[in-house]
N, C-alpha and C positions, 0 to 999 in steps of 0.2 A: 911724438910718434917716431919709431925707431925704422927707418928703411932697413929695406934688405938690400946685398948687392945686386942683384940686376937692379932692382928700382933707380938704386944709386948709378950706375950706367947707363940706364936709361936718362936718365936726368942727365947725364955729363954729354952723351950725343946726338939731345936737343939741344944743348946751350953748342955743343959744337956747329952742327947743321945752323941755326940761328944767328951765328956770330956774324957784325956786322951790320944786320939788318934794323933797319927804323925800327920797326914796329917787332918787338921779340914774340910772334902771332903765328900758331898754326893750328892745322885741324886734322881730327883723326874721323875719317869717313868708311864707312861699311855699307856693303852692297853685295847682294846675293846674284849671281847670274842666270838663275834660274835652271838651269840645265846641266848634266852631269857633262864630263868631268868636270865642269868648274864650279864651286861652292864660294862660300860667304867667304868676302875676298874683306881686307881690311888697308888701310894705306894713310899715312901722314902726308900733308901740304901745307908747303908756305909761299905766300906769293903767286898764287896758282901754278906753282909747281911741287911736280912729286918729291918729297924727301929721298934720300936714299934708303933702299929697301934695307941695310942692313942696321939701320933705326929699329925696327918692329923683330930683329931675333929674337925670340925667345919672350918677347913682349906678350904681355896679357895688358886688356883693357883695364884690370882693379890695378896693374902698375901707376895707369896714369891718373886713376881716384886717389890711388895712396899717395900722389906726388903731389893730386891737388891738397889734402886732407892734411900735409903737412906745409904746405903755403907757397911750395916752390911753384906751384899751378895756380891758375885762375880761368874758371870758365863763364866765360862770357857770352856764349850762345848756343842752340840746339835746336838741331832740327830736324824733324821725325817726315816721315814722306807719308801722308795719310792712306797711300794705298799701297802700300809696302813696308812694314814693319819690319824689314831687314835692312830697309835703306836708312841710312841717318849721315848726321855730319853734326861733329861737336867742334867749338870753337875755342882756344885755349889762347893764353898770352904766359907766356912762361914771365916771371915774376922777378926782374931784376931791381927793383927798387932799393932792395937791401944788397951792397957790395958781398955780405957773407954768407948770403946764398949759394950764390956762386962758386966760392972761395970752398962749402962746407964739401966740396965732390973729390 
């Protein structure tokens, strides 16, 4: 499967945000605040902390499908808030097994 460049960006400043860390594991979490001005808010985490917001520039959610769908992702959990369908939290291990994943950015 063929990335686009942001895809590919986006993949180069998780593995940068990530670097060093044990476990290469973060999550991308949505939540609605209910009330105007503020709307369905979106945020990366690793470590229980927030990534830096200029991860999610330009990011769309099928970015991080298409990053899993070509194997540099791997989702390993998800979880739906059963009285809030706008609340969720997906759970991802970016996928350093292979040296030339890394290398491909």
């Amino acid at each position: 499967m063929e990335l686009t460049r942001p895809q590919l960006d986006l993949l180069e400043r998780l593995q940068s945000a990530l670097d060093g860390q044990a476990v290469q594991e973060f999550t991308y979490e949505t939540e609605y605040l209910g009330y105007l001005p503020y709307g369905q808010y979106h945020w990366l985490a690793a470590a229980g902390q927030h990534l830096p917001s200029e991860i999610l520039d330009g990011m769309l959610f099928s970015d991080l499908e298409a990053l899993e769908k070509a194997g540099y992702l791997l989702r390993v959990s998800e979880w739906q808030n059963p009285e809030d369908d706008t609340h969720s939290k997906i759970t991802f291990v970016l996928r350093s097994d292979d040296a030339d994943v890394r290398r491909s950015v």
